[in-house]
PDB file of N, CA, C and O in Angstrom:
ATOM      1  N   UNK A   1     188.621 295.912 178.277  1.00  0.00           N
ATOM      2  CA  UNK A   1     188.260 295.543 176.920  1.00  0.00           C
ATOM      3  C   UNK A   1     188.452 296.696 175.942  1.00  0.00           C
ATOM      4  O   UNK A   1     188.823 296.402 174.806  1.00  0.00           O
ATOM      5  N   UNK A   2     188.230 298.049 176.273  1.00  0.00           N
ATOM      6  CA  UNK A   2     188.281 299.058 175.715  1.00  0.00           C
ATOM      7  C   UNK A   2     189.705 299.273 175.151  1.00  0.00           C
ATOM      8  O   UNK A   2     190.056 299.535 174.001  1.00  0.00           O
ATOM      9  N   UNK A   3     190.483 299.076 176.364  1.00  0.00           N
ATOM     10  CA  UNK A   3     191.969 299.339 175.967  1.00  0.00           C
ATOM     11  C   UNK A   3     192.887 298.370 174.629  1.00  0.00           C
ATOM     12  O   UNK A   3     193.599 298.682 173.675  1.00  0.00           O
ATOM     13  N   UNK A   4     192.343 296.990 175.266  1.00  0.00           N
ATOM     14  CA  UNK A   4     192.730 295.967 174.133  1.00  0.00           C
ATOM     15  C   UNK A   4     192.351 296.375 172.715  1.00  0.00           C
ATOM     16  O   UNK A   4     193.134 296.010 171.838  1.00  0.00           O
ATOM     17  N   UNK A   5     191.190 297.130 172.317  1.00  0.00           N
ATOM     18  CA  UNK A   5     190.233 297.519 171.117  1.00  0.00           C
ATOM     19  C   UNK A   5     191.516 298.431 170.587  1.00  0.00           C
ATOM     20  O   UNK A   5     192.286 298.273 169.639  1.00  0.00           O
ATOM     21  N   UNK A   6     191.419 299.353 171.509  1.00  0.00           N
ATOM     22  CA  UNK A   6     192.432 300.767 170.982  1.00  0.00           C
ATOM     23  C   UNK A   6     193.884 300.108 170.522  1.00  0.00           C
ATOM     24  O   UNK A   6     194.507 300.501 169.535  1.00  0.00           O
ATOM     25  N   UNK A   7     194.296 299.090 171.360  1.00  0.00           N
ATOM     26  CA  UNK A   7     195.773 298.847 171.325  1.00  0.00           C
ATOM     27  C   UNK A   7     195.745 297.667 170.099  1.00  0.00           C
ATOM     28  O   UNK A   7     196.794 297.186 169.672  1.00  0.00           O
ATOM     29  N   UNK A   8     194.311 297.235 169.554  1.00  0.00           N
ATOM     30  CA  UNK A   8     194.077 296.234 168.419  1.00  0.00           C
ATOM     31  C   UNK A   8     194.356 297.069 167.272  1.00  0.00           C
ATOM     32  O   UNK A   8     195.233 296.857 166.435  1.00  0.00           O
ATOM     33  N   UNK A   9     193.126 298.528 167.312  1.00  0.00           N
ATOM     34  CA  UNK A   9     193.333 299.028 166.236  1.00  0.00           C
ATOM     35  C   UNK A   9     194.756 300.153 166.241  1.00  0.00           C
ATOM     36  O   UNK A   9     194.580 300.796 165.206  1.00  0.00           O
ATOM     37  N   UNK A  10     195.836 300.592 166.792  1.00  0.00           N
ATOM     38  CA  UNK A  10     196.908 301.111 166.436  1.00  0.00           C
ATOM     39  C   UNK A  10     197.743 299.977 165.899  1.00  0.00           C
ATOM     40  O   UNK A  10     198.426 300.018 164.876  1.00  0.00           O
ATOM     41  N   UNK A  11     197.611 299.053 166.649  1.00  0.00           N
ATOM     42  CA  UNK A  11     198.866 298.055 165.988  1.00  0.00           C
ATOM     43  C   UNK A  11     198.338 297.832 164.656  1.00  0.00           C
ATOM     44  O   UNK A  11     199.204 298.175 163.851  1.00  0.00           O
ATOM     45  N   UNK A  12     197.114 297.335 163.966  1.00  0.00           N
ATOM     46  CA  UNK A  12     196.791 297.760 162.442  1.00  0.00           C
ATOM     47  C   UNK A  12     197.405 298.884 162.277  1.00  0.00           C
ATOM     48  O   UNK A  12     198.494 298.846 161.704  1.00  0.00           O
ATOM     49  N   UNK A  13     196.972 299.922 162.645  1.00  0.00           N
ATOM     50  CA  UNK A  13     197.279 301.078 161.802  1.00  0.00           C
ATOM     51  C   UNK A  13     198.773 301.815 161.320  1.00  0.00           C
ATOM     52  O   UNK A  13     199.117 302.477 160.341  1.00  0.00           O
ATOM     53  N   UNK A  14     199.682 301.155 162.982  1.00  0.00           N
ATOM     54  CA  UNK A  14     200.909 300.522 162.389  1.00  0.00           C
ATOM     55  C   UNK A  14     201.201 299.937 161.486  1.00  0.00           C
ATOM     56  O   UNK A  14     202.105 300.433 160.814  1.00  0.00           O
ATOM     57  N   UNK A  15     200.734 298.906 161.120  1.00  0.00           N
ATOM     58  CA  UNK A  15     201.283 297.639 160.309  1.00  0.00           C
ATOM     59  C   UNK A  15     200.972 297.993 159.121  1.00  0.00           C
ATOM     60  O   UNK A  15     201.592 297.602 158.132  1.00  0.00           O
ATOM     61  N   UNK A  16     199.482 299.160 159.067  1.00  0.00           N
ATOM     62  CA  UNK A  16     199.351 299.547 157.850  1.00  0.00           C
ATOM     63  C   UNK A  16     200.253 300.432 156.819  1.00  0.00           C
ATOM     64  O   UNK A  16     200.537 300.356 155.624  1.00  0.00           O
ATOM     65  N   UNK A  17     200.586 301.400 158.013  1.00  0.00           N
ATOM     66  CA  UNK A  17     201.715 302.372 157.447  1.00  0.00           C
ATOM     67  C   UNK A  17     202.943 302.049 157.045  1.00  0.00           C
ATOM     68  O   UNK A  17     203.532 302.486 156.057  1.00  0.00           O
ATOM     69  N   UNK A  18     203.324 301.258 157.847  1.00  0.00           N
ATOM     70  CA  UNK A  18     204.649 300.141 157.272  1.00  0.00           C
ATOM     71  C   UNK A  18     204.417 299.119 156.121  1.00  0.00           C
ATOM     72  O   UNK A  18     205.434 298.938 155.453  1.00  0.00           O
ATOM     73  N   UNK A  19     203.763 298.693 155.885  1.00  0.00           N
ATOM     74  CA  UNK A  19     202.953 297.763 154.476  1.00  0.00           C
ATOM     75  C   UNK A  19     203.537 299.247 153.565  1.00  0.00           C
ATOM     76  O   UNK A  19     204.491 299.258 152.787  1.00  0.00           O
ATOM     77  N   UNK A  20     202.525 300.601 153.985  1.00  0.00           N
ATOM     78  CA  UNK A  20     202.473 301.533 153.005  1.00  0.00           C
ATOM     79  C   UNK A  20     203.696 301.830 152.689  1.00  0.00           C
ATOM     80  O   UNK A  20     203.826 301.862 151.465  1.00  0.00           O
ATOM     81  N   UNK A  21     205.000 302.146 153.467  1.00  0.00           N
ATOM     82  CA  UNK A  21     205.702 302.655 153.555  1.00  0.00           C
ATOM     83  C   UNK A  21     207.103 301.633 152.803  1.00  0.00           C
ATOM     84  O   UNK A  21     208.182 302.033 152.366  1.00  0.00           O
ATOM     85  N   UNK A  22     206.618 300.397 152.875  1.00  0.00           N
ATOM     86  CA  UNK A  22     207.699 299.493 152.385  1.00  0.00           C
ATOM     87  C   UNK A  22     207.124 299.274 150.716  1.00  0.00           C
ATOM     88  O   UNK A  22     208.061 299.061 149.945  1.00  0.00           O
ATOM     89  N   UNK A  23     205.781 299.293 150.072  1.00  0.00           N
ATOM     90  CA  UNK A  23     205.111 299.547 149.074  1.00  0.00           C
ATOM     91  C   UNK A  23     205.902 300.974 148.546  1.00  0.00           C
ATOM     92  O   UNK A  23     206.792 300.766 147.722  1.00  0.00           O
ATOM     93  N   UNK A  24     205.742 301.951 148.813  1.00  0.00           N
ATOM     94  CA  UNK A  24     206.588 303.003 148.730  1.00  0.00           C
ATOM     95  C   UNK A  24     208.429 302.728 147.949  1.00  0.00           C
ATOM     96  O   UNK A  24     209.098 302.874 146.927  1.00  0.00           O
ATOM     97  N   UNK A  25     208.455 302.342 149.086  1.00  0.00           N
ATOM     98  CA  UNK A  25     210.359 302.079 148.772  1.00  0.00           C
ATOM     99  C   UNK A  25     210.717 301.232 147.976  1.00  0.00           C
ATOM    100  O   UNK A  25     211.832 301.165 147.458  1.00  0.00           O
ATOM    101  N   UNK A  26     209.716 300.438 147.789  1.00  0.00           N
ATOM    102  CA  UNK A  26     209.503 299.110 146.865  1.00  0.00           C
ATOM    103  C   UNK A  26     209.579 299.800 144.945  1.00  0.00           C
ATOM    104  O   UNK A  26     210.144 299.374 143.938  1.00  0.00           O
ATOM    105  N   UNK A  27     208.717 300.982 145.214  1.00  0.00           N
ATOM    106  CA  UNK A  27     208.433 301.795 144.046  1.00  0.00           C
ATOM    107  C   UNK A  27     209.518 302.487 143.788  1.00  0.00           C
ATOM    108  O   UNK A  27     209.885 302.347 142.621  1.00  0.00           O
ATOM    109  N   UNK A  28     209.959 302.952 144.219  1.00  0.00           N
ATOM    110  CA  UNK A  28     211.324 304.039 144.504  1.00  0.00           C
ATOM    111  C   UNK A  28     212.251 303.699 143.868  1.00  0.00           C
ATOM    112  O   UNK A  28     212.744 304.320 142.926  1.00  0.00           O
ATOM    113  N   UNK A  29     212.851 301.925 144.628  1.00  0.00           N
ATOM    114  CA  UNK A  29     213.678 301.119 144.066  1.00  0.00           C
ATOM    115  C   UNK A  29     213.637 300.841 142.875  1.00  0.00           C
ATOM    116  O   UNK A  29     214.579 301.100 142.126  1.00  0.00           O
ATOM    117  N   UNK A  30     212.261 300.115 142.379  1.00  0.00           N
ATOM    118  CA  UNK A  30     212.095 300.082 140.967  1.00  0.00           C
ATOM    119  C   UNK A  30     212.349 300.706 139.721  1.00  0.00           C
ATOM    120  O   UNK A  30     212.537 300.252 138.592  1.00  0.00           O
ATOM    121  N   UNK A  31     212.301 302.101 140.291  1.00  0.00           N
ATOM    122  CA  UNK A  31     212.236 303.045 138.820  1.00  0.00           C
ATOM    123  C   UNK A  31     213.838 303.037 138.888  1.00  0.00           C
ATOM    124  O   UNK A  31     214.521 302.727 137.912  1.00  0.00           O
ATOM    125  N   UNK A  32     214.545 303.521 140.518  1.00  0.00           N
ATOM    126  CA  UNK A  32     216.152 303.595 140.293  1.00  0.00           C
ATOM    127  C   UNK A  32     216.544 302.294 139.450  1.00  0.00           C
ATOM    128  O   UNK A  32     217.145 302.316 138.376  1.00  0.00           O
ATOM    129  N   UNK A  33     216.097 301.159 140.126  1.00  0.00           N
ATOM    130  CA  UNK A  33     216.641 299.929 138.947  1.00  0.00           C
ATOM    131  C   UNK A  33     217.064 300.224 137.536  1.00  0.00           C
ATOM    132  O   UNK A  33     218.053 300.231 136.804  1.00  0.00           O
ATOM    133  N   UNK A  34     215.407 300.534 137.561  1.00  0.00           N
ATOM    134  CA  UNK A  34     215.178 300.931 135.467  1.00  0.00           C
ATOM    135  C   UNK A  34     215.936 301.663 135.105  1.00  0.00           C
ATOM    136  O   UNK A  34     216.484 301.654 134.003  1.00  0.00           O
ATOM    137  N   UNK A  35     216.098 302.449 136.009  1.00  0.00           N
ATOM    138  CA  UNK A  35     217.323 304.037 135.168  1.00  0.00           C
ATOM    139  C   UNK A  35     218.160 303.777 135.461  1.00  0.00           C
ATOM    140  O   UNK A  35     218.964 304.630 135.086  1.00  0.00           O
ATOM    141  N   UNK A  36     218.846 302.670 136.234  1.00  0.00           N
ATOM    142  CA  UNK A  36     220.630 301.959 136.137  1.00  0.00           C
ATOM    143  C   UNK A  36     220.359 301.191 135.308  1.00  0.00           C
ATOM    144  O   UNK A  36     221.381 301.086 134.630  1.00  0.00           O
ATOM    145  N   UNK A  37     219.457 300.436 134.834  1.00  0.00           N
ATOM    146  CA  UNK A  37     219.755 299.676 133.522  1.00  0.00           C
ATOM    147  C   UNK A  37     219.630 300.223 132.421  1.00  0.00           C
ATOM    148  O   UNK A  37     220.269 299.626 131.555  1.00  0.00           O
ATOM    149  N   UNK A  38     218.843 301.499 131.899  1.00  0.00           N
ATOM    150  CA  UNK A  38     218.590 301.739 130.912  1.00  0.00           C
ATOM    151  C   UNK A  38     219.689 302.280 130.240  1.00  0.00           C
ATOM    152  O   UNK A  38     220.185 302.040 129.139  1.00  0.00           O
ATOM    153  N   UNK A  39     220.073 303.371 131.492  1.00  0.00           N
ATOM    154  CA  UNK A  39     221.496 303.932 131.686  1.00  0.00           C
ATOM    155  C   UNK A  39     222.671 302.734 131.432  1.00  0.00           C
ATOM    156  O   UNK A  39     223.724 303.210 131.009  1.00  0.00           O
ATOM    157  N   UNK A  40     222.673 301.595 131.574  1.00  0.00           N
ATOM    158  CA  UNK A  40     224.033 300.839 131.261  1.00  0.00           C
ATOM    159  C   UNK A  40     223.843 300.330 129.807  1.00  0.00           C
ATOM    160  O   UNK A  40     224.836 300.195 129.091  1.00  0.00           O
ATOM    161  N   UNK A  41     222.557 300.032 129.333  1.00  0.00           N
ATOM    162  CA  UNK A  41     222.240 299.783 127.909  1.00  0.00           C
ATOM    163  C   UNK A  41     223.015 300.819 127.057  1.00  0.00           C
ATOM    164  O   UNK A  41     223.876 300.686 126.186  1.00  0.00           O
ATOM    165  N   UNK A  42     222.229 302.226 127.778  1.00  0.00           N
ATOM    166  CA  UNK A  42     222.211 303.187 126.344  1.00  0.00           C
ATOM    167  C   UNK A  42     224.428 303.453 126.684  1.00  0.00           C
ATOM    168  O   UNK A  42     225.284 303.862 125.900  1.00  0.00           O
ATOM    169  N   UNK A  43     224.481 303.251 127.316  1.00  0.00           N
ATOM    170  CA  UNK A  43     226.225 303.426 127.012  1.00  0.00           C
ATOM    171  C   UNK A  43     226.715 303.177 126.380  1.00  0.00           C
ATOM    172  O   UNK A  43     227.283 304.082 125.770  1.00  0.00           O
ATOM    173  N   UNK A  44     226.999 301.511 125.852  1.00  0.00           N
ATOM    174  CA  UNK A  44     227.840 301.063 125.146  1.00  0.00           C
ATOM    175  C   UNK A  44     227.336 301.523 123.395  1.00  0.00           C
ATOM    176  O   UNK A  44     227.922 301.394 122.321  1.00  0.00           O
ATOM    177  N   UNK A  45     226.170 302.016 123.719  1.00  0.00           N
ATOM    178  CA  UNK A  45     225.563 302.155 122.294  1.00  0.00           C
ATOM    179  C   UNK A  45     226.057 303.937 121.605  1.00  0.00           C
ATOM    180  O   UNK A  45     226.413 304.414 120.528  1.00  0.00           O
ATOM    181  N   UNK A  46     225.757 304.475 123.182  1.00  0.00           N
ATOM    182  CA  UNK A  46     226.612 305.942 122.928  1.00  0.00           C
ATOM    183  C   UNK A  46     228.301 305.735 122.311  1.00  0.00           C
ATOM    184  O   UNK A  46     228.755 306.056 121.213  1.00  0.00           O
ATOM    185  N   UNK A  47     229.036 305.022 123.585  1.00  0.00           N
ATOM    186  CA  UNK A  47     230.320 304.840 122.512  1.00  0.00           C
ATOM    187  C   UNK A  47     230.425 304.307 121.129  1.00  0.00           C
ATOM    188  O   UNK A  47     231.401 304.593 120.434  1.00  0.00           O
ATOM    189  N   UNK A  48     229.258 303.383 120.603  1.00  0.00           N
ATOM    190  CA  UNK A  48     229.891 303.160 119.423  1.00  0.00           C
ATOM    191  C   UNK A  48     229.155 303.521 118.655  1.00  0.00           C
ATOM    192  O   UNK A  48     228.921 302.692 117.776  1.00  0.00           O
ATOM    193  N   UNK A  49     228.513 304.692 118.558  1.00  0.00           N
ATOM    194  CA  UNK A  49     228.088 305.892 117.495  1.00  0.00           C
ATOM    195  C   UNK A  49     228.849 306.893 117.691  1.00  0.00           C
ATOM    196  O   UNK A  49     228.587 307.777 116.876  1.00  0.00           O
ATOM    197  N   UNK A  50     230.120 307.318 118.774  1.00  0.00           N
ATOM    198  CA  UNK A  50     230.753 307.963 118.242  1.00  0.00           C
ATOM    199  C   UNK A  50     231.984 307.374 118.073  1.00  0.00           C
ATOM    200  O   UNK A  50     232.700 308.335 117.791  1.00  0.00           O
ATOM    201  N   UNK A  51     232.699 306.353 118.070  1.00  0.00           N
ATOM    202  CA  UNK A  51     233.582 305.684 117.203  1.00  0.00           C
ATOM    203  C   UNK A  51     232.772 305.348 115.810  1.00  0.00           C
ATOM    204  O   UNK A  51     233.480 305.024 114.856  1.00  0.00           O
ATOM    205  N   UNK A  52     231.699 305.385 115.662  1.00  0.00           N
ATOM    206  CA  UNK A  52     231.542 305.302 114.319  1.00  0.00           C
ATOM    207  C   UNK A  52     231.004 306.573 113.477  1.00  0.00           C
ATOM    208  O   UNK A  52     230.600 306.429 112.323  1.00  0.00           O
ATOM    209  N   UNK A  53     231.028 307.943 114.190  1.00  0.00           N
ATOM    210  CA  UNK A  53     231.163 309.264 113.613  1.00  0.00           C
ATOM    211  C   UNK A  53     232.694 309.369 113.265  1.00  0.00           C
ATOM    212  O   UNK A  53     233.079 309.599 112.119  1.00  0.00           O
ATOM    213  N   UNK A  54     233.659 309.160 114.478  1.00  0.00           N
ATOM    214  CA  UNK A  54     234.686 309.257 114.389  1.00  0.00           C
ATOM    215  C   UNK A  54     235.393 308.868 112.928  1.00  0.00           C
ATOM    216  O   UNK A  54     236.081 309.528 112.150  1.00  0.00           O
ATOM    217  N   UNK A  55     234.883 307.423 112.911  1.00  0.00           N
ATOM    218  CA  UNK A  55     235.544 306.440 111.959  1.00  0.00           C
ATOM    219  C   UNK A  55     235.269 307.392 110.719  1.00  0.00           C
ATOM    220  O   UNK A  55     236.171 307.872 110.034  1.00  0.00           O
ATOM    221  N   UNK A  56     233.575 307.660 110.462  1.00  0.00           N
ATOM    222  CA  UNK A  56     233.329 308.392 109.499  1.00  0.00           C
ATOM    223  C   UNK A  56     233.868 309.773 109.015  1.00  0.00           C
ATOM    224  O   UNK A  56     233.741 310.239 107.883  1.00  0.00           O
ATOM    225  N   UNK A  57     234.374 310.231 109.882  1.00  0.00           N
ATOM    226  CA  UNK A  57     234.877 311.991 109.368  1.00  0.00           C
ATOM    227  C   UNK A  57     236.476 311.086 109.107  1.00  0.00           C
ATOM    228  O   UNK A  57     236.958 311.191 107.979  1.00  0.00           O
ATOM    229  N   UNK A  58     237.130 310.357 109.997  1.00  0.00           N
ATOM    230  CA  UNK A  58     238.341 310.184 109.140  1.00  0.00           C
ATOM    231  C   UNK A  58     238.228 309.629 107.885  1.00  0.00           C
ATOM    232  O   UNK A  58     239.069 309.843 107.011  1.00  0.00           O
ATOM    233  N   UNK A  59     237.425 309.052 107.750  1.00  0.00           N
ATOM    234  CA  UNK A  59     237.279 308.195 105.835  1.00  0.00           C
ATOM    235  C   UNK A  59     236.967 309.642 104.949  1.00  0.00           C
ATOM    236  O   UNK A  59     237.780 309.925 104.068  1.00  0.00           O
ATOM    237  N   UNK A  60     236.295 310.168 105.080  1.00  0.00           N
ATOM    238  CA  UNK A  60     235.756 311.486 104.748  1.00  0.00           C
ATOM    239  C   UNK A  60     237.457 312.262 104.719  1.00  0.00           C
ATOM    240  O   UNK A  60     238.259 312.145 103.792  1.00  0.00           O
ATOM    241  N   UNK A  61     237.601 312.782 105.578  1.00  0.00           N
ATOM    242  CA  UNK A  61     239.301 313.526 105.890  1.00  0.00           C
ATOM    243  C   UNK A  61     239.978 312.841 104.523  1.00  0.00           C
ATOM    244  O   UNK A  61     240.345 313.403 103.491  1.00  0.00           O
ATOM    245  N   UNK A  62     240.013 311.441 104.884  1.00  0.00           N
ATOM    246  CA  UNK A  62     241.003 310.929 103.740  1.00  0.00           C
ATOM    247  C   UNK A  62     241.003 311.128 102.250  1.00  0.00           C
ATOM    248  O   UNK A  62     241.909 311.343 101.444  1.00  0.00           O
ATOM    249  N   UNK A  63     239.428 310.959 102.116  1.00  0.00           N
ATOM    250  CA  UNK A  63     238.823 311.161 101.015  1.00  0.00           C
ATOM    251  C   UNK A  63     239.486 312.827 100.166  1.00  0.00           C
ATOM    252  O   UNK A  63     240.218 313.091  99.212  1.00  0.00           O
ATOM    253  N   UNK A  64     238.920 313.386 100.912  1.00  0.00           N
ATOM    254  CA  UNK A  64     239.363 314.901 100.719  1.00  0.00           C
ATOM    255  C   UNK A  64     240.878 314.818 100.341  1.00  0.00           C
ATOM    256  O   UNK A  64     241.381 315.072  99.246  1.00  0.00           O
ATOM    257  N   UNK A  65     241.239 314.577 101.013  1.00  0.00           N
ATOM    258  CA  UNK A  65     243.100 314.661 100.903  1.00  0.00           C
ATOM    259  C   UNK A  65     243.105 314.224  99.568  1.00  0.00           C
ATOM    260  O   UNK A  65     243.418 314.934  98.612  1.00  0.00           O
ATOM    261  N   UNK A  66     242.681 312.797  99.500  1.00  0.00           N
ATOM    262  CA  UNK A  66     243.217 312.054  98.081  1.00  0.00           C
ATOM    263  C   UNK A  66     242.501 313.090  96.621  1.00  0.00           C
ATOM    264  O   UNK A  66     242.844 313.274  95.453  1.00  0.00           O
ATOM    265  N   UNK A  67     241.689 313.431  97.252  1.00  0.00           N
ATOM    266  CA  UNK A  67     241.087 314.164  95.707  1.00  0.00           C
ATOM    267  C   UNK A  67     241.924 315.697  95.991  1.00  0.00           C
ATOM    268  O   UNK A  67     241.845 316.476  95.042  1.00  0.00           O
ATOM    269  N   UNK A  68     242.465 316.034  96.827  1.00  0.00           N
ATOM    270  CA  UNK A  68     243.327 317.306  96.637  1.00  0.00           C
ATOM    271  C   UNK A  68     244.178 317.292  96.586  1.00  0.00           C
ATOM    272  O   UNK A  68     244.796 318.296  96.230  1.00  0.00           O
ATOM    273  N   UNK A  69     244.902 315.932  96.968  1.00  0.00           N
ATOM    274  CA  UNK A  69     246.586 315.697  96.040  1.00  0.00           C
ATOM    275  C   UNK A  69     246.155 314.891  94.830  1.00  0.00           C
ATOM    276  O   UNK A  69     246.839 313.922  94.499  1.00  0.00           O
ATOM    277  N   UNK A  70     245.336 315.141  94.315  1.00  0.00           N
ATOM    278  CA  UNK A  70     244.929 314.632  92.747  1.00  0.00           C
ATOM    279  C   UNK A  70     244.700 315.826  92.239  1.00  0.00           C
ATOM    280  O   UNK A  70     245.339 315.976  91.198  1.00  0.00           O
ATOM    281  N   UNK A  71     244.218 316.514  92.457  1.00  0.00           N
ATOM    282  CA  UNK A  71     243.431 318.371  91.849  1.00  0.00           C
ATOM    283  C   UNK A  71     245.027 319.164  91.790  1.00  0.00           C
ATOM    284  O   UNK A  71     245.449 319.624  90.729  1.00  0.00           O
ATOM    285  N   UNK A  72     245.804 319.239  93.066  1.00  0.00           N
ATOM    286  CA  UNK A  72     247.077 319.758  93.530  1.00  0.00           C
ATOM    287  C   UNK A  72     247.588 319.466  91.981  1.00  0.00           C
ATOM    288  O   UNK A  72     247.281 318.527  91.247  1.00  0.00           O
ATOM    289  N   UNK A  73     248.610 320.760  91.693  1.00  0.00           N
ATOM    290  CA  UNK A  73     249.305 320.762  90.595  1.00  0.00           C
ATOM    291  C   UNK A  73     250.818 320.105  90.786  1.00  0.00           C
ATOM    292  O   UNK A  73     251.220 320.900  91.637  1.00  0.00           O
ATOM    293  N   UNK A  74     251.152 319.833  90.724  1.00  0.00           N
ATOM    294  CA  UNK A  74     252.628 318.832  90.271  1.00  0.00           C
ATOM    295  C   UNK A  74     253.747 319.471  90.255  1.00  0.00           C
ATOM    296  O   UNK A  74     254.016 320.138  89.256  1.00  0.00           O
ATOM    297  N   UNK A  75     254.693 319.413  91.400  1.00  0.00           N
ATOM    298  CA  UNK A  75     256.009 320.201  91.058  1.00  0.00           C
ATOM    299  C   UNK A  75     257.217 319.527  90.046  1.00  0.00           C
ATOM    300  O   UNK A  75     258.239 320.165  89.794  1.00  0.00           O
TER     301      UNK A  75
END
């Protein structure tokens, strides 16, 4: 009877650590999830703030030009 007791309570204490241990990985997984998605969100948003810096310094560039072949003296 003694032995059955002992071999009752390891197999809990097994089952506990594995519960714990899959609770664990369970957590682990989760956050990696979040930071592959957050990470695929914030991308497309990174490229198009700098196509739209981009866009902006060339309008700017142009700008400049046109008012310095306007200022520019005339051959």
């Amino acid at each position: 009877m003694a032995n059955e007791t002992s071999n009752d309570f390891t197999s809990a204490l097994n089952n506990l650590a594995e519960t714990v241990g899959k609770l664990g990985q369970m957590q682990i997984d989760l956050v990696t999830e979040g930071i592959k998605s957050l990470t695929s969100a914030i991308e497309p948003l990174s490229k198009g703030s700098v196509e739209m810096a981009e866009g902006a310094v060339n309008a700017l560039n142009q700008a400049l030009q046109g008012i310095t072949s306007a200022i520019a003296p005339k051959k």
